[in-house]
C-alpha positions in Angstrom: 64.8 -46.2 -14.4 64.5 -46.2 -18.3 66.6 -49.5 -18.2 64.0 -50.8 -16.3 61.1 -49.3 -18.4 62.9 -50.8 -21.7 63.3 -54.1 -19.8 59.4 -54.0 -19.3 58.8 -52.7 -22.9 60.8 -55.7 -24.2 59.3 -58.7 -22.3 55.7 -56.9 -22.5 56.1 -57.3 -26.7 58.0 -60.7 -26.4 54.8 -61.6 -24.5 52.3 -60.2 -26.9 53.7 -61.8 -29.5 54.5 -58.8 -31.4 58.4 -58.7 -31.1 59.7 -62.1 -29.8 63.2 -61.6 -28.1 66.1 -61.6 -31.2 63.8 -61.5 -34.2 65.2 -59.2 -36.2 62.0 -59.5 -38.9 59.4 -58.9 -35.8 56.7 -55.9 -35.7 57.9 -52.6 -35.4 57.3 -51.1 -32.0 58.3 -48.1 -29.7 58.2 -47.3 -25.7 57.3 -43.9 -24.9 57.8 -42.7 -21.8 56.3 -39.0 -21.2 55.5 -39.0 -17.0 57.2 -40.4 -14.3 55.8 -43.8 -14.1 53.6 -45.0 -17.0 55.2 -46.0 -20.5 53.1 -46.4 -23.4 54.0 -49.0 -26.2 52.9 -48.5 -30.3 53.2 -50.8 -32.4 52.5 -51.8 -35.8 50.7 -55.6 -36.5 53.0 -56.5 -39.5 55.7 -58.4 -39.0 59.4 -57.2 -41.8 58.6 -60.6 -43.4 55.5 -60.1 -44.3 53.8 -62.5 -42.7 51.2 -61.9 -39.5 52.2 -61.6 -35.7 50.3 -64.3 -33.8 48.7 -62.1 -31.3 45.8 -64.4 -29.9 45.3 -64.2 -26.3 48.2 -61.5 -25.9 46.0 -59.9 -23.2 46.3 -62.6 -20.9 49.5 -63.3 -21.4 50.6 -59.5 -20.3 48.7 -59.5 -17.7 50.4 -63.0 -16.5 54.2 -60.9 -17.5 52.9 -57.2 -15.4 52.3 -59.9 -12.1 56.1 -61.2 -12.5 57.2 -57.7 -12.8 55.3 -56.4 -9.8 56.3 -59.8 -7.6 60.0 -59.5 -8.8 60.0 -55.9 -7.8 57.7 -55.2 -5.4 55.1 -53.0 -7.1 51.7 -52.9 -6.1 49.3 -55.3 -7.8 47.5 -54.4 -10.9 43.6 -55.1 -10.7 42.7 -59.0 -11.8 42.1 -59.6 -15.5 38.4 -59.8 -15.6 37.2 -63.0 -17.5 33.5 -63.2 -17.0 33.0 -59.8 -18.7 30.4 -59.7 -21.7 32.0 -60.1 -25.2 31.3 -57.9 -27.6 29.2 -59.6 -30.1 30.2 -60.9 -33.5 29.3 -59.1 -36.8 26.4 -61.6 -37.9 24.6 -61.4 -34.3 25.4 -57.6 -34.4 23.6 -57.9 -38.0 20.8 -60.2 -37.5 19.9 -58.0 -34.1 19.8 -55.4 -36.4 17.4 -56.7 -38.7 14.9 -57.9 -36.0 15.3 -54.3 -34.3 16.5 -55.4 -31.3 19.2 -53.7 -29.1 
């Protein structure tokens, strides 16, 4: 079980873009594993090098990696990622709403 939980771990920050599969100057990261099931991965957002992780759209992207993992092993299927939520507003709109003393 905890060669399948590292397996997960791996590809889940390959996928992220935090720790790409043989980089030895990647992010930092760590798998805990404190129940039976869930694993929860930390990780820090600067790469040995120096230079930034490209992270953009890692969301998506994991979500795309859990569905391989449930179809290759036949887990239940996660909820659907949720596109048409609200985004949060930037920090201008959040500042100009502000100003006009509006919600």
């Amino acid at each position: 079980m905890d060669a399948e939980w590292a397996e997960v771990a791996a590809a889940m920050v390959h996928t992220a873009g935090v720790a790409a599969r043989g980089d030895e100057q990647a992010c930092r990261w760590v798998a805990v594993r404190h129940a039976g099931d869930p694993i929860h991965i930390a990780a820090t957002l600067a790469r040995q090098d120096g230079r930034h992780p490209r992270v953009r759209g890692d969301v998506p992207s994991m979500h795309t990696a859990a569905r391989l993992f449930e179809a290759g092993w036949g887990l239940a299927e996660m909820s659907p990622l949720d596109r048409a939520a609200r985004r949060r507003p930037a920090t201008g709109e959040a500042e100009k709403a502000a100003r006009r003393g509006l919600a």
